[in-house]
N, C-alpha and C positions, 0 to 999 in steps of 0.2 A: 770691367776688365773681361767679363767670361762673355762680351755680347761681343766686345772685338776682336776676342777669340775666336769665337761663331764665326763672327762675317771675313774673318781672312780664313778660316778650312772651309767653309763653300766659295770662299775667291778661289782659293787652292787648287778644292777640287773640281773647281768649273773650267780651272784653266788646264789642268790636267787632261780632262775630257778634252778639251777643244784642241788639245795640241798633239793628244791622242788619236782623234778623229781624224784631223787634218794628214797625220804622218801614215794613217789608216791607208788614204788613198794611195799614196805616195810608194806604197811596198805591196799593193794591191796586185799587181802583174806578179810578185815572185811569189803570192801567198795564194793566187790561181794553181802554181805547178809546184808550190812549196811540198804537199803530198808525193807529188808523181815523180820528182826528184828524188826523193826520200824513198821510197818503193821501186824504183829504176836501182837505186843505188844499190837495195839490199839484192831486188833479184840477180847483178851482176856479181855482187859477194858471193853470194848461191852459189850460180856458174862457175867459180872461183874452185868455191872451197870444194865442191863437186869433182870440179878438174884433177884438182890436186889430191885427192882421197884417192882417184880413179890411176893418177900417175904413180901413187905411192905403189898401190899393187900392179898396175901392169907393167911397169919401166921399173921398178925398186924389189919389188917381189913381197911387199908386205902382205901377211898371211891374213888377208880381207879378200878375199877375191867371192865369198859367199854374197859380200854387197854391192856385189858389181851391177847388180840387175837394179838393184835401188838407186845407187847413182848416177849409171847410165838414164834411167828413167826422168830420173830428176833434171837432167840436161833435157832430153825430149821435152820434158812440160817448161821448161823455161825459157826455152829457148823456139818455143810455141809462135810469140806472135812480139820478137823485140822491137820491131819498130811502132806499137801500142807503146812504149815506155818512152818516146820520144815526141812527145805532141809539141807542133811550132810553138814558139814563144817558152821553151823550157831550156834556153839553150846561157842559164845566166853563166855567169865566170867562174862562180864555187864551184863548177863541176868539170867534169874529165869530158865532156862533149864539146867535139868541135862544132863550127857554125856550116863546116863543108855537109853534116847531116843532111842540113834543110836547104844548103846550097842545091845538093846532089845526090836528091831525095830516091832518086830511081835506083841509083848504083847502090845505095847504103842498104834498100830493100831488098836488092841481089845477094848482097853480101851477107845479107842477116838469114833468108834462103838457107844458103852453103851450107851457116854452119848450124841452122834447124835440120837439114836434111843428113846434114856429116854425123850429130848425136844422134839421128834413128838407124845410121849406117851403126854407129858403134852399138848404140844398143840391138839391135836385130842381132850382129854377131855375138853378142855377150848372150842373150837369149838364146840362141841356137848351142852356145858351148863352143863355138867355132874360135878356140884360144890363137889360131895362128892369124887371125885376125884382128883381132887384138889393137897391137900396136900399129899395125897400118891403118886403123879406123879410128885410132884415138890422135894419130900424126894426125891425120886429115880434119878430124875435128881441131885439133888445136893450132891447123896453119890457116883453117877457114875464120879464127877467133882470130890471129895477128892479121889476118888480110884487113879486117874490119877494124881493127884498132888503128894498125897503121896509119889506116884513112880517114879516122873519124877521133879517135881519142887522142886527147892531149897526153902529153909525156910527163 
């Protein structure tokens, strides 16, 4: 009894492996950009939560404005190099990226541009102290972010 034991837990786990291996290939393309997905995804949470920290005090008046310089900053470095976060073949269905990306690769790098250079407009003014600035530099960043959604991300 304990040898046909044996010989069906290495059937077992021989077929395991082999079916392991096999499925291996098979999710191999989503397990190439399985990372870069997952780290696209948090830097845009970032951008996110950044935004909304920044709208609390400059549209809301919440008494943070001393962190303005940190998370204007934090928009500058994230918003650095987004089309890095988009390499072909990363465009599976779980995600909020459309395929028009890598259709219309030139316009989406314009796009991504705008609103790299819109978060060094706001932070410059937040750095200077220049509050009447403000909102007109954080409107601009955040109609440069819906330009690019509009066109690129799923709803």
């Amino acid at each position: 009894m304990k040898r046909s034991a044996r010989l069906f837990t290495a059937a077992s786990v021989a077929a395991t492996l082999t079916l392991g291996l096999g499925a291996t290939s098979s999710v191999q393309a989503f397990d190439e950009h399985e990372a870069t997905i997952d780290y696209r995804q948090g830097v845009m949470r970032a951008i996110g939560g950044n935004m909304g920290s920044v709208a609390a005090v400059v549209i809301d008046g919440a008494d943070y404005a001393g962190n303005l310089k940190m998370h204007t900053q934090q928009l500058v470095d994230l918003t650095h190099d987004i089309p890095s976060l988009f390499p072909e073949g990363s465009d599976f269905p779980d995600t909020d990226a459309r395929e028009a990306i890598w259709d219309n690769w030139d316009r989406y790098v314009e796009l991504s541009s705008d609103s790299r250079d819109a978060a060094r407009a706001l932070h410059a003014a937040v750095e200077a102290g220049d509050e009447s600035e403000y909102m007109i530099r954080f409107r601009n960043l955040g109609q440069s972010c819906q330009a690019c959604h509009d066109d690129f991300r799923r709803d």
